[in-house]
VMD Tcl script that builds the backbone (N, CA, C; Angstrom):
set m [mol new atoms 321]
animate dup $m
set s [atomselect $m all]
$s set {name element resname resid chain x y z} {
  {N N UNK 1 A 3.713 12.315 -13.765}
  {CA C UNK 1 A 4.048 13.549 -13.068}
  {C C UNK 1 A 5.208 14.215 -13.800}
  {N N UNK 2 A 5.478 15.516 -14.129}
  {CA C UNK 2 A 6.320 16.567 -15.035}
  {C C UNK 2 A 6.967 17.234 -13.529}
  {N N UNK 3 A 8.350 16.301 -13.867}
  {CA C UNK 3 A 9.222 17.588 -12.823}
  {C C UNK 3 A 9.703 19.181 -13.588}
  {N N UNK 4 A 9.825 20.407 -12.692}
  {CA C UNK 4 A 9.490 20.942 -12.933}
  {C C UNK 4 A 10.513 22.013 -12.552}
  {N N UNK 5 A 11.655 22.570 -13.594}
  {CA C UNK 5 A 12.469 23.384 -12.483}
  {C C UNK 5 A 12.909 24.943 -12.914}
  {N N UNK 6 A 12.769 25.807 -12.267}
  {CA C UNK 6 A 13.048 27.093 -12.905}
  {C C UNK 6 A 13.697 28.049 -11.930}
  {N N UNK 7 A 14.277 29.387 -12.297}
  {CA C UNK 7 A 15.266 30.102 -11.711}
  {C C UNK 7 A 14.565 31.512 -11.909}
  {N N UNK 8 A 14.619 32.223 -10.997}
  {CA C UNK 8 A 14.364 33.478 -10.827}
  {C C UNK 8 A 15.346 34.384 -9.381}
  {N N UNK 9 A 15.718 35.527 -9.760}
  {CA C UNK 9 A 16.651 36.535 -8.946}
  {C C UNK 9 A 16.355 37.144 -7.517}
  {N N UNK 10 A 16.626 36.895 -6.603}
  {CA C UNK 10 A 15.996 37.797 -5.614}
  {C C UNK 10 A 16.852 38.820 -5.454}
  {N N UNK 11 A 16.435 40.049 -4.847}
  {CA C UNK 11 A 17.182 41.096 -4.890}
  {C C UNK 11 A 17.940 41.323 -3.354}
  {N N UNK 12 A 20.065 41.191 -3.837}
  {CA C UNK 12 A 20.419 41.180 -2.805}
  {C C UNK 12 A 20.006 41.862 -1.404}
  {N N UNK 13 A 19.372 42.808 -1.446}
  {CA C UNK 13 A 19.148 43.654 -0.042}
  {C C UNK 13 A 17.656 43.598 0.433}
  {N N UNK 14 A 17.030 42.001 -0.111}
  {CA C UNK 14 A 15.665 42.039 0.632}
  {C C UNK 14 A 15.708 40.053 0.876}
  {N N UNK 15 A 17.009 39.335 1.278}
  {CA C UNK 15 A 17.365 38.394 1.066}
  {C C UNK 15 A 16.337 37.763 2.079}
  {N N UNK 16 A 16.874 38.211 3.473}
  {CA C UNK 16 A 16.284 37.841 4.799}
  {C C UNK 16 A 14.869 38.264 5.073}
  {N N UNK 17 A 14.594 39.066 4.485}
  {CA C UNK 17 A 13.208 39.581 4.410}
  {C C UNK 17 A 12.326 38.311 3.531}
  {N N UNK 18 A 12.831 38.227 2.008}
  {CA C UNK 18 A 12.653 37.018 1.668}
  {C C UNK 18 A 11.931 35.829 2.060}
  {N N UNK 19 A 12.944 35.796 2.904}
  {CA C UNK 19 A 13.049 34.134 2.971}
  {C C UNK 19 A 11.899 34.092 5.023}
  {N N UNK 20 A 11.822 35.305 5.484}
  {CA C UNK 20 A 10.789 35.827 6.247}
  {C C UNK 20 A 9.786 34.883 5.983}
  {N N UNK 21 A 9.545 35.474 4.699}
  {CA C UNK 21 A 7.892 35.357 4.432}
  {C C UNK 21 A 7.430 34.415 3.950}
  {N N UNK 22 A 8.675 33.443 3.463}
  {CA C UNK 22 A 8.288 32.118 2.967}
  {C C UNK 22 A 8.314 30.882 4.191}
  {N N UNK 23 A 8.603 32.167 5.333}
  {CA C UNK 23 A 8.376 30.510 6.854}
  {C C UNK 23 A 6.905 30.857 6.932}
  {N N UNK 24 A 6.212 31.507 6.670}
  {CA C UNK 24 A 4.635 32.132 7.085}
  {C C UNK 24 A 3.783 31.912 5.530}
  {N N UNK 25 A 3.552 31.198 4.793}
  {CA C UNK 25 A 3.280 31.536 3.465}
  {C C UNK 25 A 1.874 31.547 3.624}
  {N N UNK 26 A 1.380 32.219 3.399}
  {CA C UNK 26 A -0.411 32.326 3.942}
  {C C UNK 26 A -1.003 31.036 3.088}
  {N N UNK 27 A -1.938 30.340 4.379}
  {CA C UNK 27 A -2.584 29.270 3.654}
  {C C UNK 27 A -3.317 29.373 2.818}
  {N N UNK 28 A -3.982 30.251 2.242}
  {CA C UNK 28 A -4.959 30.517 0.772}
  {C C UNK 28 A -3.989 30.434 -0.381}
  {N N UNK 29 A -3.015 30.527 -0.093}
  {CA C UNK 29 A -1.636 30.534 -1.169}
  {C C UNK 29 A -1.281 28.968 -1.282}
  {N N UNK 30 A -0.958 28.311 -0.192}
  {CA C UNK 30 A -0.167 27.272 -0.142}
  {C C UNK 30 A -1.681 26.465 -0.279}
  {N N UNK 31 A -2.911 26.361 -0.498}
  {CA C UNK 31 A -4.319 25.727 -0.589}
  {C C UNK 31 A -4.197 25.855 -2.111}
  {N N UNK 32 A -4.235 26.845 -2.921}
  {CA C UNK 32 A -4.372 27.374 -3.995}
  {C C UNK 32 A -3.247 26.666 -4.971}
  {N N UNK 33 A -1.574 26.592 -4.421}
  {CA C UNK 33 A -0.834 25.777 -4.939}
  {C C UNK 33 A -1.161 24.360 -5.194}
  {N N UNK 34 A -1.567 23.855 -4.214}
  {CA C UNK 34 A -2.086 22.192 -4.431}
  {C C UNK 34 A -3.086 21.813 -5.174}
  {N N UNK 35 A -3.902 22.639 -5.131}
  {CA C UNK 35 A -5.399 22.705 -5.725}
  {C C UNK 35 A -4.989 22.951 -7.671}
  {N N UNK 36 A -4.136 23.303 -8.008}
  {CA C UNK 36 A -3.315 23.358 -9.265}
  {C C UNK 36 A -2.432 22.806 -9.795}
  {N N UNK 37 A -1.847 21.456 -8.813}
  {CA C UNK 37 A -1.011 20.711 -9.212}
  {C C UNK 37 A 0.674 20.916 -8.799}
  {N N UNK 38 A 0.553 21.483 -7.993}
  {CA C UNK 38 A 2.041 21.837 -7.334}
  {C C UNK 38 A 2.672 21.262 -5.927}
  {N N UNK 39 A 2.892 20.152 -6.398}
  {CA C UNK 39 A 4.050 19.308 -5.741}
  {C C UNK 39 A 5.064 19.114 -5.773}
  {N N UNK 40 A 5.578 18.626 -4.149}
  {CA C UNK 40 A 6.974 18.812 -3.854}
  {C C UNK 40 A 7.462 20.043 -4.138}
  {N N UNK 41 A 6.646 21.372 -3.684}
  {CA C UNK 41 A 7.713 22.746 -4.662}
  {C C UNK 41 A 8.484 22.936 -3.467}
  {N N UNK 42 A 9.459 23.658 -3.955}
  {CA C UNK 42 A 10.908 23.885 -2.904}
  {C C UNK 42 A 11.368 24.687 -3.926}
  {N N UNK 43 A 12.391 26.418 -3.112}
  {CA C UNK 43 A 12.951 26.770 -2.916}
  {C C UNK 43 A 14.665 27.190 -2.899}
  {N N UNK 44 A 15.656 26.954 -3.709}
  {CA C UNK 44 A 16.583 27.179 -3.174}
  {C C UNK 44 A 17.507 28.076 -3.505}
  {N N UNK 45 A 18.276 28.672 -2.745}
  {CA C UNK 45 A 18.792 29.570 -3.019}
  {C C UNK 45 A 20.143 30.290 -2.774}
  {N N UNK 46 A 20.955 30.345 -3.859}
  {CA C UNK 46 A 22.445 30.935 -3.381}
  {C C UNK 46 A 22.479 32.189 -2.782}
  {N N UNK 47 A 23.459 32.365 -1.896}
  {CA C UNK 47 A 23.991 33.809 -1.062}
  {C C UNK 47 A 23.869 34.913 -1.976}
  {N N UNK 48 A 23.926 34.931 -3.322}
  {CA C UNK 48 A 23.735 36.242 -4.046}
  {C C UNK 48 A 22.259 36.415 -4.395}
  {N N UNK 49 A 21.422 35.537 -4.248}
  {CA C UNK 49 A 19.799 35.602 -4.481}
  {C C UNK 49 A 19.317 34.963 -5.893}
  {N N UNK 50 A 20.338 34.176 -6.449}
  {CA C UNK 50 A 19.809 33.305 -7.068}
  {C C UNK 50 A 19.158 31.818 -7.253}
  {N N UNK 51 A 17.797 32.187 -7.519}
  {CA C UNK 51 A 16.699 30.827 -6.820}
  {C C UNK 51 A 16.400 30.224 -7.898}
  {N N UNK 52 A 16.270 28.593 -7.658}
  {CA C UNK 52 A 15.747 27.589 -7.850}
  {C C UNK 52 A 15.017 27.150 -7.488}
  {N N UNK 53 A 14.020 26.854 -8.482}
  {CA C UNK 53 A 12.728 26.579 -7.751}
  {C C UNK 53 A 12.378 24.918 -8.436}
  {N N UNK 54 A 11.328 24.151 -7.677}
  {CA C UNK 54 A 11.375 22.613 -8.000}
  {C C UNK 54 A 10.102 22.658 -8.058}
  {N N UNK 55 A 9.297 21.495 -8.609}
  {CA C UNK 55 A 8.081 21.465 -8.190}
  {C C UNK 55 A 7.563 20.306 -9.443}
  {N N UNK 56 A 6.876 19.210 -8.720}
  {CA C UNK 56 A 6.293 18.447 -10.114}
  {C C UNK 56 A 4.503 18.366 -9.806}
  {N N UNK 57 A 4.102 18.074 -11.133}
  {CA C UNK 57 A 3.111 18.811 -11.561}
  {C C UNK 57 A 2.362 17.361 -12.246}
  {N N UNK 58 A 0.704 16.968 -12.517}
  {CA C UNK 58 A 0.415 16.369 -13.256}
  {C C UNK 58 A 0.051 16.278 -14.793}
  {N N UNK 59 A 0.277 17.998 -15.110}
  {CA C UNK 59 A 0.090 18.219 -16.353}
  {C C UNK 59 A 1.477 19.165 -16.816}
  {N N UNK 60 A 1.316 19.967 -16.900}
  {CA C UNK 60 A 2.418 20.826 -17.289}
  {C C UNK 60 A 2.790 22.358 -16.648}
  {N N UNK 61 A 4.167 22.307 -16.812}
  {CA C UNK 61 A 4.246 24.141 -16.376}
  {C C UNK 61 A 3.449 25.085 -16.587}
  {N N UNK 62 A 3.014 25.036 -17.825}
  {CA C UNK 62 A 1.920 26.086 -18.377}
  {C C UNK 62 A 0.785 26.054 -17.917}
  {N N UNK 63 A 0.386 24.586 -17.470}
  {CA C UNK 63 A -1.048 24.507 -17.080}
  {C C UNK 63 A -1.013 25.130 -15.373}
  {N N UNK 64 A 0.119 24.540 -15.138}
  {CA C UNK 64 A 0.172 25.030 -13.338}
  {C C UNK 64 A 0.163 26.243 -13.102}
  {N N UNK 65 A 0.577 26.874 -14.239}
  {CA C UNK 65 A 0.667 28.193 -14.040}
  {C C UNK 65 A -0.953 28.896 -14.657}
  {N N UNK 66 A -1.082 28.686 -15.668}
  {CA C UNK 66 A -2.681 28.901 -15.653}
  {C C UNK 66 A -3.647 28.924 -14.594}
  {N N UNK 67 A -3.711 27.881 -13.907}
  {CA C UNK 67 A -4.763 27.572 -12.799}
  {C C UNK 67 A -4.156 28.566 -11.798}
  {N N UNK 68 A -2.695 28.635 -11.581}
  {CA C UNK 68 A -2.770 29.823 -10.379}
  {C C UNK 68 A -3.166 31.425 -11.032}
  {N N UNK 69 A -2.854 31.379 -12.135}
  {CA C UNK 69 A -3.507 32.688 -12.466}
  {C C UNK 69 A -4.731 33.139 -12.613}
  {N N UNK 70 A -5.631 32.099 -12.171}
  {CA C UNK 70 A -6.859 32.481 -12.257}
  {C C UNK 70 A -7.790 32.671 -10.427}
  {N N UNK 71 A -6.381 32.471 -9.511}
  {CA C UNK 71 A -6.691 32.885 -8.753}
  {C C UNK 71 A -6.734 33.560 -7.585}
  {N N UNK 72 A -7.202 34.280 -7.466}
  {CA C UNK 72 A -7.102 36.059 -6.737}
  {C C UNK 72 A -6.072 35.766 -5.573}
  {N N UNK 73 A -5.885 34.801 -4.747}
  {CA C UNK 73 A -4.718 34.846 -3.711}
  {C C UNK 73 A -3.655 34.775 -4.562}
  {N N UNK 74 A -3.607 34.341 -5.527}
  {CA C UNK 74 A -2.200 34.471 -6.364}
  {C C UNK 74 A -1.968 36.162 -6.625}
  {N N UNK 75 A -2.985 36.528 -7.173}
  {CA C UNK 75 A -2.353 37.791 -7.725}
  {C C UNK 75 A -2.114 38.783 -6.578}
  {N N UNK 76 A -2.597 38.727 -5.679}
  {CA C UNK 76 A -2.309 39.297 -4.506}
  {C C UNK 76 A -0.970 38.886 -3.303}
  {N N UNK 77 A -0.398 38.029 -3.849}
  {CA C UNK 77 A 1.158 37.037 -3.486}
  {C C UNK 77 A 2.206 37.668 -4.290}
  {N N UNK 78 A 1.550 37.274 -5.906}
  {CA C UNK 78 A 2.852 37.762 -6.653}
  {C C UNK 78 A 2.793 39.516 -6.340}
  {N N UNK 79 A 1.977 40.388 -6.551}
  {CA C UNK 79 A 2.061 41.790 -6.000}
  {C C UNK 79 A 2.748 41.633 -5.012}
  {N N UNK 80 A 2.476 41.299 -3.901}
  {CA C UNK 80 A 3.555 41.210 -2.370}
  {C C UNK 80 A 4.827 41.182 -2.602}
  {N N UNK 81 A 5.122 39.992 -3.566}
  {CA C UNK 81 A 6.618 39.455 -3.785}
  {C C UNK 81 A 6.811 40.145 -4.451}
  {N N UNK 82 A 6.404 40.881 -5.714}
  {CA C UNK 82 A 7.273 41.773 -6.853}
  {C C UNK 82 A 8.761 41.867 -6.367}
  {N N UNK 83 A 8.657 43.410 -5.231}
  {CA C UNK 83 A 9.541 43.852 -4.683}
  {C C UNK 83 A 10.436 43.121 -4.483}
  {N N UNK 84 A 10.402 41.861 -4.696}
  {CA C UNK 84 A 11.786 41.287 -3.740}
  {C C UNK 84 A 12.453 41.080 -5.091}
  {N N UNK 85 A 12.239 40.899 -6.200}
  {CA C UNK 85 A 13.207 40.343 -7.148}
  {C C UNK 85 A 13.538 41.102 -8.055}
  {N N UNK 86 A 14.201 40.862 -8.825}
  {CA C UNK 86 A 15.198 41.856 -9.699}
  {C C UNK 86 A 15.023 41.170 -11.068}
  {N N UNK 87 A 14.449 42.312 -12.124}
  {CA C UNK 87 A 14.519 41.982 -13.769}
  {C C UNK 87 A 13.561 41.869 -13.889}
  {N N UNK 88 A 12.109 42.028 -13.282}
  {CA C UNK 88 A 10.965 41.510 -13.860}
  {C C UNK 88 A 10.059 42.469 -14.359}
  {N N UNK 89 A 10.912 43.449 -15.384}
  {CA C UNK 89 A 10.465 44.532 -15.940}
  {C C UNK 89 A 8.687 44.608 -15.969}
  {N N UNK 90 A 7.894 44.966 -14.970}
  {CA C UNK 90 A 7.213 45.224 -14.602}
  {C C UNK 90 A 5.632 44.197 -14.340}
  {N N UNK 91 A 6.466 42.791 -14.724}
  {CA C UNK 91 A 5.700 41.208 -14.544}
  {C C UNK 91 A 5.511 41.017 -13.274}
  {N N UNK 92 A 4.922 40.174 -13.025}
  {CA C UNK 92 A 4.982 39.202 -11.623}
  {C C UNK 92 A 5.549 38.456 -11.533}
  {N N UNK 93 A 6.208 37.656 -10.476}
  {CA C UNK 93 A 7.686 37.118 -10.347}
  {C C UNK 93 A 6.817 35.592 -10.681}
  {N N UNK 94 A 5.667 35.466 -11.267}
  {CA C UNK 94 A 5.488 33.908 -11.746}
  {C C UNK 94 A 5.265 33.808 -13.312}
  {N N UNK 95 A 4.984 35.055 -13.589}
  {CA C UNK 95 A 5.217 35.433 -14.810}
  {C C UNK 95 A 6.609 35.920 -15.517}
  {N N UNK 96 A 7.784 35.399 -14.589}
  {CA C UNK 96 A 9.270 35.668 -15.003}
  {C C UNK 96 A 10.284 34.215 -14.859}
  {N N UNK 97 A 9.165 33.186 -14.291}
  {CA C UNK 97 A 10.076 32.377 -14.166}
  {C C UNK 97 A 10.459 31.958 -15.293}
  {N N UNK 98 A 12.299 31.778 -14.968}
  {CA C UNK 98 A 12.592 31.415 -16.491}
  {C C UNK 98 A 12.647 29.499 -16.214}
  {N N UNK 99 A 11.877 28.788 -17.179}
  {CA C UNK 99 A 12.221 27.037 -17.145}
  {C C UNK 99 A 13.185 26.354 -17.367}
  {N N UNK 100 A 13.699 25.935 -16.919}
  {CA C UNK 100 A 14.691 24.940 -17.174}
  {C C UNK 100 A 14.658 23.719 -17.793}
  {N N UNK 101 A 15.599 23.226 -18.399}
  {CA C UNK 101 A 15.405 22.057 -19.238}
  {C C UNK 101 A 15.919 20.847 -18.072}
  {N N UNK 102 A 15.360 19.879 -18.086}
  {CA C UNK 102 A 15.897 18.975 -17.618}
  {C C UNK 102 A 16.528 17.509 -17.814}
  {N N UNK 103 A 17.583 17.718 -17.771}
  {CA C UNK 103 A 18.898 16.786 -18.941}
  {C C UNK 103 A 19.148 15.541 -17.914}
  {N N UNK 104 A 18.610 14.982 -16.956}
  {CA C UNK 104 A 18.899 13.918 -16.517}
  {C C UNK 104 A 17.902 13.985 -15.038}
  {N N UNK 105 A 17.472 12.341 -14.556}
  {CA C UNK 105 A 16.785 12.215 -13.504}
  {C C UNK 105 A 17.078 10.910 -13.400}
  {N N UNK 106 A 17.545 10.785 -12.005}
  {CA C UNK 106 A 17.376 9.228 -11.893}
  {C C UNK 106 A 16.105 9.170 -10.573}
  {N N UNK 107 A 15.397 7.736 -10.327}
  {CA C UNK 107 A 14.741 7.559 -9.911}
  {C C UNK 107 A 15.391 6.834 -8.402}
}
mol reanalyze $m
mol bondsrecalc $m
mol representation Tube
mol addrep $m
């Protein structure tokens, strides 16, 4: 399993709105995540809207992200979410995550 961690911006004045929509995440979304290899994903996020995101995977970032791009509740999620984040000169906010390296794990 490939842990999995990356950072993307939310935009201060849609914080609570945000974080709204991630208590409701429509199940064709959260079906579609698993069905691609996305475990344990979580969320977190500082008071200025900078998020961390977690998630381990059986193949790789690239691949997890492949398989959700090929399917239509995704692209209709990331459209939804655009709006909320900041810098993603005209991408989808899964197409901006930036990856992180990961320099230590203990078990």
């Amino acid at each position: 399993m490939k842990r999995v961690g990356f950072i993307l911006k939310v935009r201060a004045d849609k914080l609570d709105e945000y974080k709204e929509h991630h208590k409701k995440v429509w199940p064709e979304m959260l079906a579609a995540l698993s069905k691609h290899g996305w475990h344990n994903y979580s969320l977190f996020m500082r008071d200025d809207g900078l998020m961390f995101g977690y998630f381990e995977t059986p193949d790789s970032f690239a691949a997890a992200l492949e398989g959700m791009a090929g399917e239509k509740i995704n692209t209709k999620w990331q459209d939804f979410m655009a709006p909320y984040f900041e810098a993603l000169g005209g991408a989808h906010p899964d197409e901006s995550m930036v990856k992180l390296e990961e320099v230590f794990h203990l078990d």
